[in-house]
C-alpha positions as MATLAB code, in Angstrom:
seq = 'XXXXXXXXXXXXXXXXXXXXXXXXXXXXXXXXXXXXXXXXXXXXXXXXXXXXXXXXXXXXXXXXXXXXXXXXXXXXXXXXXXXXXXXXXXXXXXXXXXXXXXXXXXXXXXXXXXXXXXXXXXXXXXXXXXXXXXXXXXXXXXXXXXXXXXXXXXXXXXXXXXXXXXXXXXXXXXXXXXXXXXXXXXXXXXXXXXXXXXXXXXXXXXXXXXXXXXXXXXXXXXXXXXXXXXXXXXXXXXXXXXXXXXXXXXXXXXXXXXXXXXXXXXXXXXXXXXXXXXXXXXXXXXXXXXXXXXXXXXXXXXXXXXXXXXXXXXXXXXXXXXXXXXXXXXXXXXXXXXXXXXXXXXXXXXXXXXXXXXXXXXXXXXXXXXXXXXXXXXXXXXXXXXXXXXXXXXXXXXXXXXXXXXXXXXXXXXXXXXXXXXXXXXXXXXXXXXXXXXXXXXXXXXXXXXXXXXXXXXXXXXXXXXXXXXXXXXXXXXXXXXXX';
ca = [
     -35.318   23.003  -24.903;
     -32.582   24.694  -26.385;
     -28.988   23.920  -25.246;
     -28.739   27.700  -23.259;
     -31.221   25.675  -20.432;
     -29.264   22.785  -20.749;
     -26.042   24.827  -19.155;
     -27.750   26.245  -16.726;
     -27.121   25.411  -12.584;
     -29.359   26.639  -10.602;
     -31.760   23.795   -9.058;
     -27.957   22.103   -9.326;
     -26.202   24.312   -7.235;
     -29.573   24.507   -4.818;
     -29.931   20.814   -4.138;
     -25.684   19.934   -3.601;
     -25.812   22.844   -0.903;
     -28.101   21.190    0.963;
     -27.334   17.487    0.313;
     -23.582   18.889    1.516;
     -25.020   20.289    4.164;
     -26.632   17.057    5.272;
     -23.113   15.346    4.830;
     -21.574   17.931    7.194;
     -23.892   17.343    9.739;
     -23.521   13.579    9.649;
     -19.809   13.873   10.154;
     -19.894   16.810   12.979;
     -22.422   14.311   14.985;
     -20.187   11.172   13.954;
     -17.377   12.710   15.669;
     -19.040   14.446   18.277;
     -20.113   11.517   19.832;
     -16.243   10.330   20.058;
     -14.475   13.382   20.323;
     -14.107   13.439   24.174;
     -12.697    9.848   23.866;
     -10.571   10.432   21.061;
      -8.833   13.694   22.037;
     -10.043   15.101   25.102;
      -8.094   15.159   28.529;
      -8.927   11.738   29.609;
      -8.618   10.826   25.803;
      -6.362    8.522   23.903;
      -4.406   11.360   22.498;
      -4.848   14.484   23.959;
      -4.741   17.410   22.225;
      -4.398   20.391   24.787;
      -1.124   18.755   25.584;
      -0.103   17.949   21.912;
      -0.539   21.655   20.878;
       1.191   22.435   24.419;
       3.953   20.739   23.118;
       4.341   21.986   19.651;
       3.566   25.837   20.956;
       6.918   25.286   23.155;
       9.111   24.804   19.566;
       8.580   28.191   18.859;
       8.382   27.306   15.288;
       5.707   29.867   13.686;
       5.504   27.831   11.100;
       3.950   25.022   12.819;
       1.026   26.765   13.638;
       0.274   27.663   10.009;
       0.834   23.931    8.917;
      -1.719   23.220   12.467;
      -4.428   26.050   11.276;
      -7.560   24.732   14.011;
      -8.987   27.130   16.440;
      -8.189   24.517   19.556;
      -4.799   26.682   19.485;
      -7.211   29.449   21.475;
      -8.525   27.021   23.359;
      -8.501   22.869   24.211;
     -10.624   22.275   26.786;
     -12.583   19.605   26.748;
     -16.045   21.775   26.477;
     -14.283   23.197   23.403;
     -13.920   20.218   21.781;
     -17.765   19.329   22.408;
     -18.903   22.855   22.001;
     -17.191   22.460   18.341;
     -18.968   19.550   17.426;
     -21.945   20.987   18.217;
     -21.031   24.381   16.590;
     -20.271   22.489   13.716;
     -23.706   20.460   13.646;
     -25.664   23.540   13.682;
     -23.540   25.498   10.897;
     -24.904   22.237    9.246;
     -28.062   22.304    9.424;
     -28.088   26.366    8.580;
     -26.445   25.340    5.283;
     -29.421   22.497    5.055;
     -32.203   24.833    5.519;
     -30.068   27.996    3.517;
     -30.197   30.728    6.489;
     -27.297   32.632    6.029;
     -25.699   30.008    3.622;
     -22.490   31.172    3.018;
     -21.348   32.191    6.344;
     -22.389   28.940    7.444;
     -20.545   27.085    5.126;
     -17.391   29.289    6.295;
     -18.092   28.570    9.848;
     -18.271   24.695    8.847;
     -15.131   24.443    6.603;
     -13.312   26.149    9.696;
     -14.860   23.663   12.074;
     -14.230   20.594   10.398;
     -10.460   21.462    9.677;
     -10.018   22.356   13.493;
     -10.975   18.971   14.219;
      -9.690   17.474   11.313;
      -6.113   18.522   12.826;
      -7.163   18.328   16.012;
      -8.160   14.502   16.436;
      -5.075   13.122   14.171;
      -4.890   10.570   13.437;
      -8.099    9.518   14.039;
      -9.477   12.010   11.125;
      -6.672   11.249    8.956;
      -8.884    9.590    6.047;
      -9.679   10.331    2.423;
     -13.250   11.613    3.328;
     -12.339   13.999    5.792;
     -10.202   15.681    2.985;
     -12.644   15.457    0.376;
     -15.372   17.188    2.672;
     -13.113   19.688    3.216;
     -12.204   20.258   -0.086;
     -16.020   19.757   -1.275;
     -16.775   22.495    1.631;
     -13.864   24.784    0.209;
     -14.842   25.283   -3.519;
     -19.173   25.547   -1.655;
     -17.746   28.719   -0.291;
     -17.386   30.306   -3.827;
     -20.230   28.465   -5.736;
     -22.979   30.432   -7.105;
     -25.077   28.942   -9.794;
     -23.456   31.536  -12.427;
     -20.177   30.585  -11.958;
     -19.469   27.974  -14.377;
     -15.853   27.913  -13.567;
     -16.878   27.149  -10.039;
     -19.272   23.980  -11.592;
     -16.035   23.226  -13.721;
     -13.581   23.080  -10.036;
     -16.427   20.868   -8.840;
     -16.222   18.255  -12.067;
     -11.913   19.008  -12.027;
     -12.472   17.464   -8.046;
     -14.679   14.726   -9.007;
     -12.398   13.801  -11.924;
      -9.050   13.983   -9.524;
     -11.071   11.543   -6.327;
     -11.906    8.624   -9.528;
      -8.869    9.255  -11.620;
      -6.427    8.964   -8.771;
      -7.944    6.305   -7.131;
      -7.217    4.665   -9.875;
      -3.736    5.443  -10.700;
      -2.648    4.815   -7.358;
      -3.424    1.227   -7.393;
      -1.261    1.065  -11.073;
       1.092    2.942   -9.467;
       1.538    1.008   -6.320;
       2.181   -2.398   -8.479;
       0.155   -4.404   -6.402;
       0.006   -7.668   -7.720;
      -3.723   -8.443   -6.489;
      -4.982   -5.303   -8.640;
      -2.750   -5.961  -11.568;
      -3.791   -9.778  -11.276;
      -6.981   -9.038  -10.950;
      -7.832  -10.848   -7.567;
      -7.975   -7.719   -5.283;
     -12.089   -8.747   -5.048;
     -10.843  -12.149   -3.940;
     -10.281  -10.851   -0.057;
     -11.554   -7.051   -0.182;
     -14.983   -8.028    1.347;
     -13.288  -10.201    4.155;
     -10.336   -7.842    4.817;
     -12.036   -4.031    4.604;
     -11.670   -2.340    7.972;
     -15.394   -3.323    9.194;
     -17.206   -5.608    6.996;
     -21.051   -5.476    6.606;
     -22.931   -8.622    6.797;
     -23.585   -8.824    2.529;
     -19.905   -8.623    2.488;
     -19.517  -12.203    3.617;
     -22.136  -13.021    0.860;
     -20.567  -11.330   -1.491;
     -17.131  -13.016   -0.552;
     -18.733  -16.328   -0.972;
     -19.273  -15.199   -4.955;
     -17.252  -17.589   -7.865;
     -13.592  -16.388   -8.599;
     -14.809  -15.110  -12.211;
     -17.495  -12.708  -10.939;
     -14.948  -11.280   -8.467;
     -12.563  -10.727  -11.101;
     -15.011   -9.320  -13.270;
     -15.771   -6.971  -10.440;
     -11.922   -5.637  -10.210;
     -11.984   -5.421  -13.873;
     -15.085   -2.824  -13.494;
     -13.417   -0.831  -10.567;
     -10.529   -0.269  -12.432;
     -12.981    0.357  -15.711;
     -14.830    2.917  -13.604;
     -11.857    4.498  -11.791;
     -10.022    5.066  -14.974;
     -11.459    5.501  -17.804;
     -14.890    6.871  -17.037;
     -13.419   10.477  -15.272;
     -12.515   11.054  -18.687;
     -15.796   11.597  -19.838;
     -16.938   13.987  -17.096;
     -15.629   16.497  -19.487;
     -16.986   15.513  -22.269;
     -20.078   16.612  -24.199;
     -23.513   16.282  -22.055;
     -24.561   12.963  -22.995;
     -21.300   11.450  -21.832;
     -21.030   12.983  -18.491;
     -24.350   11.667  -17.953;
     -23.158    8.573  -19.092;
     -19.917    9.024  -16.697;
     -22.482   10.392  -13.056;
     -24.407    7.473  -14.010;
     -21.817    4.653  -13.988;
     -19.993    6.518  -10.864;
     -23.262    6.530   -9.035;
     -24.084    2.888   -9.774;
     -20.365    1.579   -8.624;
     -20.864    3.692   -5.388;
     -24.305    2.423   -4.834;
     -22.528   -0.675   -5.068;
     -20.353    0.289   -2.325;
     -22.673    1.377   -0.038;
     -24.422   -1.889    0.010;
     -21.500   -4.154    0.471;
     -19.307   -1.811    2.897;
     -19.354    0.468    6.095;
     -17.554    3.092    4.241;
     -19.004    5.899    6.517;
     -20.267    9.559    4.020;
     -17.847    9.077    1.306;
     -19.804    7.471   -0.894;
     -22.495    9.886   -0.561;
     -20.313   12.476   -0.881;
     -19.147   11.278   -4.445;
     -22.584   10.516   -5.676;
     -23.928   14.259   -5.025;
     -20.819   15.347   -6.182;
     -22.225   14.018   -9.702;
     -24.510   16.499   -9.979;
     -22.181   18.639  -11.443;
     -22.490   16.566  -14.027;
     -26.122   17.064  -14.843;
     -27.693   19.868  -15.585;
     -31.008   21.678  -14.858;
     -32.779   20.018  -18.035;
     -31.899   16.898  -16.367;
     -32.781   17.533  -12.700;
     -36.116   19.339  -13.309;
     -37.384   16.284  -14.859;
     -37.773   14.720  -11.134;
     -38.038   17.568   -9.232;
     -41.077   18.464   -7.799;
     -42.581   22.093   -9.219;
     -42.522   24.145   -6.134;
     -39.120   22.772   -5.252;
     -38.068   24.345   -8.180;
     -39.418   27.418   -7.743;
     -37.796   28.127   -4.378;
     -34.234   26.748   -5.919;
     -34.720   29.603   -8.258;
     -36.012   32.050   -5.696;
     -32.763   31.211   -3.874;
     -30.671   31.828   -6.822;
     -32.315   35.209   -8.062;
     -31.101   36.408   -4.698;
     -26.883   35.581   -5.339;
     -26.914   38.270   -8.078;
     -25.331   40.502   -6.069;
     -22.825   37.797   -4.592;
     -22.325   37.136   -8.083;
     -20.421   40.396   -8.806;
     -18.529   39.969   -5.851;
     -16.662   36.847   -6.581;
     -15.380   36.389  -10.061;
     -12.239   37.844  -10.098;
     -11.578   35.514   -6.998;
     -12.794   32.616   -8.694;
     -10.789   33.240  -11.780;
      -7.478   33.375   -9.550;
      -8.328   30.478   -7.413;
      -9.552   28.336  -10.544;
      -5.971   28.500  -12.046;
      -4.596   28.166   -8.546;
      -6.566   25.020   -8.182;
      -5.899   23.543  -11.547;
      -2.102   23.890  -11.096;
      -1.874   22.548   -7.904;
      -4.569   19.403   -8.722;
      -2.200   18.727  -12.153;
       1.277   18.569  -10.025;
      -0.160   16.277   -7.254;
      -1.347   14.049   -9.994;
       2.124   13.896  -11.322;
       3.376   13.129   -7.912;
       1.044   10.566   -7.406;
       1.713    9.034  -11.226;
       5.219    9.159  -10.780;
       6.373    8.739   -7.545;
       8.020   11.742   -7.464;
       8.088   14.245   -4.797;
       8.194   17.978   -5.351;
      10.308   20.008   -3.543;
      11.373   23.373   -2.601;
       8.693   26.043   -3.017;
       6.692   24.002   -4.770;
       6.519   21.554   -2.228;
       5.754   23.991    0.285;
       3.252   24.935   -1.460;
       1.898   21.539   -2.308;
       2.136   20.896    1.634;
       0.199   23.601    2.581;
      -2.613   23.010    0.169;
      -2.610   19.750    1.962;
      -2.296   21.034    5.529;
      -5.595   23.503    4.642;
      -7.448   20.398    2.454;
      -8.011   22.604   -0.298;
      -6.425   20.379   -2.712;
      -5.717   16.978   -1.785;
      -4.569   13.250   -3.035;
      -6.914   10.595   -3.276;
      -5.322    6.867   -3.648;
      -8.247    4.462   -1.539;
      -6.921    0.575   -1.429;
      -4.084    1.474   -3.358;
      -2.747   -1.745   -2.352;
      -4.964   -5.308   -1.017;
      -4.112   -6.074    1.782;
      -4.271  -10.422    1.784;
      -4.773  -11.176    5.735;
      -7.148   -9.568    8.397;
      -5.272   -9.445   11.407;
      -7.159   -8.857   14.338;
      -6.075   -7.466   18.139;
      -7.882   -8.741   20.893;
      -7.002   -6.846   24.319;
      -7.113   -8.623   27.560;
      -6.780   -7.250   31.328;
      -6.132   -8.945   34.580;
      -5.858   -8.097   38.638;
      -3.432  -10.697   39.230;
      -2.077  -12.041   36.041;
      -3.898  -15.553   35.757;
      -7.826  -14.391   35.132;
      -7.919  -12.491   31.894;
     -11.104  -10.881   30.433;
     -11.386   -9.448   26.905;
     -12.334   -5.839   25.950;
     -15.544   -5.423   23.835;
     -15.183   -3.377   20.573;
     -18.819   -1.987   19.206;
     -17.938   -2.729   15.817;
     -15.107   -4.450   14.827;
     -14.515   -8.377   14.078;
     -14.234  -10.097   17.560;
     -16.813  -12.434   18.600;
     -17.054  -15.097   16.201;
     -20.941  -15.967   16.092;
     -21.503  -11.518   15.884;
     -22.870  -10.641   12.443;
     -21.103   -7.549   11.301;
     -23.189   -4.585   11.461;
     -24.587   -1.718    9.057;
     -23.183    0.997   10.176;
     -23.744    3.996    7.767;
     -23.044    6.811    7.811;
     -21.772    6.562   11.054;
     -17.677    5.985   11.496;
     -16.673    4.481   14.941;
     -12.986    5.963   14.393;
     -11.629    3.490   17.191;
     -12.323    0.374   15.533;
     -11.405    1.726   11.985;
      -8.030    2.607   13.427;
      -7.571   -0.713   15.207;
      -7.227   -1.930   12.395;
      -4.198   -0.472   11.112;
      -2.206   -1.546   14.219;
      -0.757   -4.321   12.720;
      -0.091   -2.753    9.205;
       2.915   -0.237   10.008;
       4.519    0.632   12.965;
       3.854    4.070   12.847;
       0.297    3.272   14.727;
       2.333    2.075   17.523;
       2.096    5.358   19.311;
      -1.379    6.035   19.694;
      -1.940    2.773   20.582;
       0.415    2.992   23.577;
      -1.686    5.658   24.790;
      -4.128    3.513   24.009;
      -3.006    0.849   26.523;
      -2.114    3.329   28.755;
      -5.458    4.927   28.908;
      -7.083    1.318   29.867;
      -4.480    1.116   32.692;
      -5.892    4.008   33.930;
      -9.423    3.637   33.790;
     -10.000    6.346   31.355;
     -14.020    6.891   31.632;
     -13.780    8.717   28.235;
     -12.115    5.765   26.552;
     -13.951    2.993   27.927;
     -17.297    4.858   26.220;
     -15.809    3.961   23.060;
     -15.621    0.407   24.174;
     -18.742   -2.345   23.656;
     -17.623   -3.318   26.893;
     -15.092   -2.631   29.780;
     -14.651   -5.656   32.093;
     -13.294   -3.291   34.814;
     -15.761   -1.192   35.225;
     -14.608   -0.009   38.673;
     -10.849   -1.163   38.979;
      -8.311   -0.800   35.925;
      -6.430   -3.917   35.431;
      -2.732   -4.293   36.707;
      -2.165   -6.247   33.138;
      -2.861   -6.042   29.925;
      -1.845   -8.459   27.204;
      -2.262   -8.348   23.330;
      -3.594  -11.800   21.462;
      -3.062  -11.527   17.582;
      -5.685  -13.394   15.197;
      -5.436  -14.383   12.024;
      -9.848  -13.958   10.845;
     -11.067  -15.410    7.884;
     -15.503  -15.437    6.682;
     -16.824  -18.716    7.185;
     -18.071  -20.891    4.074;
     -21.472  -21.149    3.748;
     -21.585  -24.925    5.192;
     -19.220  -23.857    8.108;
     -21.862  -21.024    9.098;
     -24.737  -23.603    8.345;
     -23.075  -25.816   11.364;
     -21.674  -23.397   13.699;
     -23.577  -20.281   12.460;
     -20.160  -18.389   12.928;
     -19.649  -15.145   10.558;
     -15.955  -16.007   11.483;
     -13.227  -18.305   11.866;
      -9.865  -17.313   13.516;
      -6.332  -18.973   14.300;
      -4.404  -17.665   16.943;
      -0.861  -16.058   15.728;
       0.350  -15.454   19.412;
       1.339  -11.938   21.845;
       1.389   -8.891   19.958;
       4.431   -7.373   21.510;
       5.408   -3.999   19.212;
       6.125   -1.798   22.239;
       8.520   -2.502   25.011;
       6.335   -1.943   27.909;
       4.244   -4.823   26.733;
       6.998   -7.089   26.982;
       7.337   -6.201   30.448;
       4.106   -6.720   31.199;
       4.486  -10.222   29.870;
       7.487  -10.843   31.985;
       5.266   -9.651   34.801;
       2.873  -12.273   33.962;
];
């Protein structure tokens, strides 16, 4: 073959449009199923009455930093109705009827929500599909600059998630012992993790040695001559594969790997591809000739557009150093629209898994526990597999006791069990008060640790805990502990 088929993108560009338009659908179902709990009016945070509030500052600004459609309307059918909008601009973009104005429809969906249900969508996934779904807009398999934005993202998610942990000067990263509690401490643990966690100290290290390996060196041959960026999709491919086994790490990691197909080429791809799948890939193609006139000159501007942008948040990011003026403002809004964004995932280790267990009571004496689906709370409960899927309660439970900026949703949180909130409690394993919210509510703090294999051999316990005490942040809880 001579090196002109080797550059060419077509069966490429074919395949990521529809494995992208698998990955939106996941995510539009993932958070339909939530969304009414999440947001809606019986929700934790509500967001007819957030956007109510922010409408009454007047400040036009806000509503370009805010850009979701819920501005028109907030209802809770809306926010369904969205979901489901969102799901079917997915599956359009899966079966490649009317392609590109479905993948318009779903970037605008997802980035309503995405603003929508913060800070429940506030995670490094939801920005990269967003920013995956941006440059799909414009990719055609001519455009070669458009294949080049694709490799400059892919390059900016491994690179950065690198640099951030050098940055951050965590000691268990530059020490080489982040491995030593990852497994046990991620925000829901599948059930190799524990196995994994039971691994010798030296393989562990050896494993943080190979994420940093992988994070920051290999980007730098996605631009490199073909043989290396093959080289650098299959090493990225094989570390996320890794992932994906050991951790409930919703899409991203399927994301990333069919991001790596910008790294092949059609050579490559045709080699596994069945023949008539090929044929309609290239069908497909033959008919964005037309498109293909269209969009260059737009490409060209938002290439260099894209490029600057990527280059000063890596700078920021490297250095520590904040931009501001118009360049912040521009940086900010590149951010508020997800078209170019920061990636920095376990930047720092965190060493302890705290864990929240939530307890209600008519009269103050008899307490029964709330039931999370997911999260660590039963001790003799193996963890579950839970891909693609992300239960976005339980993943933000467990940032509660990390910062105090969490404090506020949770609140509502409470407050929402106090009231009975039927939307809520669906996000629950189990409500004990099915019929009658609880007068009280108390919080019990945990410290969790995996059991050893012996201990699990005995008990068969996943987990070990030692109490810690009340969790307290927020003022009304302390009065409901006086009231106790």
């Amino acid at each position: 073959m001579s090196d002109r088929h080797d550059n060419t993108y077509l069966l490429i560009s074919g395949i990521f449009l529809r494995l992208l338009g698998v990955i939106y659908l996941i995510a539009f179902a993932s958070i339909g199923v939530q969304i009414d709990g999440l947001i809606g009016s019986q929700g934790i945070l509500p967001i007819a009455a957030r956007l109510d509030e922010l409408a009454q500052t007047g400040d036009i600004e806000l509503f370009l930093q805010v850009p979701t459609l819920f501005w028109i309307d907030a209802s809770d059918a809306t926010l369904i109705g969205a979901t489901i909008a969102g799901c079917l601009a997915a599956v359009l973009i899966l079966l490649n009827i009317g392609q590109r104005a479905a993948l318009i429809a779903a970037f605008i969906l997802y980035l309503s929500l995405f603003h929508a249900a913060q800070p429940f969508l506030n995670f490094q996934w939801d920005a990269l599909l967003l920013e995956s779904g941006f440059l799909a807009m414009f990719l055609t398999p001519r455009s070669r600059v458009v294949i080049w934005l694709f490799r400059w993202l892919l390059f900016r998610l491994r690179f950065m998630s690198g640099l951030s942990k050098l940055a951050s000067g965590d000691p268990a990263w530059s020490g080489l012992v982040a491995l030593d509690t990852y497994f046990e401490v991620q925000p829901l643990p599948n059930p190799v993790a524990w196995y994994v966690h039971q691994w010798p100290e030296w393989l562990l290290k050896a494993g943080t040695i190979g994420t940093l390996f992988v994070e920051l060196l290999v980007p730098f041959m996605m631009f490199l001559p073909r043989r290396w960026r093959f080289t650098a999709a299959w090493l990225t491919i094989f570390w996320q594969v890794l992932i994906i086994i050991t951790s409930n790490h919703n899409w991203i990691n399927f994301l990333t790997i069919i991001l790596c197909l910008f790294l092949f080429d059609d050579r490559a791809i045709s080699r596994i591809l069945p023949g008539f799948m090929q044929t309609r890939l290239q069908l497909q193609a033959a008919g964005d000739k037309q498109v293909d006139r269209l969009i260059p000159v737009a490409v060209g501007v938002l290439a260099l557009a894209i490029f600057t942008v990527g280059t000063l948040k890596l700078v920021e990011l490297g250095s520590g150093h904040r931009f501001s003026g118009i360049t912040g403002k521009v940086l900010d809004f590149t951010t508020a629209y997800s078209v170019v964004n920061k990636y920095h995932v376990f930047p720092t280790m965190t060493r302890k898994r705290i864990e929240l267990e939530i307890l209600g009571s008519h009269n103050g004496l008899d307490w029964q526990p709330y039931q999370f689906k997911y999260k660590p709370q039963q001790l003799d409960r193996r963890p579950a597999f839970i891909l693609p899927h992300q239960p976005r309660l339980d993943w933000q439970m467990w940032f509660v006791t990390l910062h105090p900026k969490h404090f506020p949703w949770f609140d509502n949180f409470m407050q929402a069990l106090l009231a009975g909130s039927p939307s809520v409690s669906k996000l629950l394993a189990h409500n004990p008060f099915p019929d009658n919210p609880p007068r009280f509510l108390r919080v019990e703090a945990y410290e969790y640790h995996f059991t050893r294999k012996d201990e699990r051999e005995r008990s068969g316990r996943w987990w070990k805990r030692t109490a810690l005490g009340p969790f307290t942040p927020l003022p009304w809880m302390e009065r409901r502990e006086i009231a106790d």
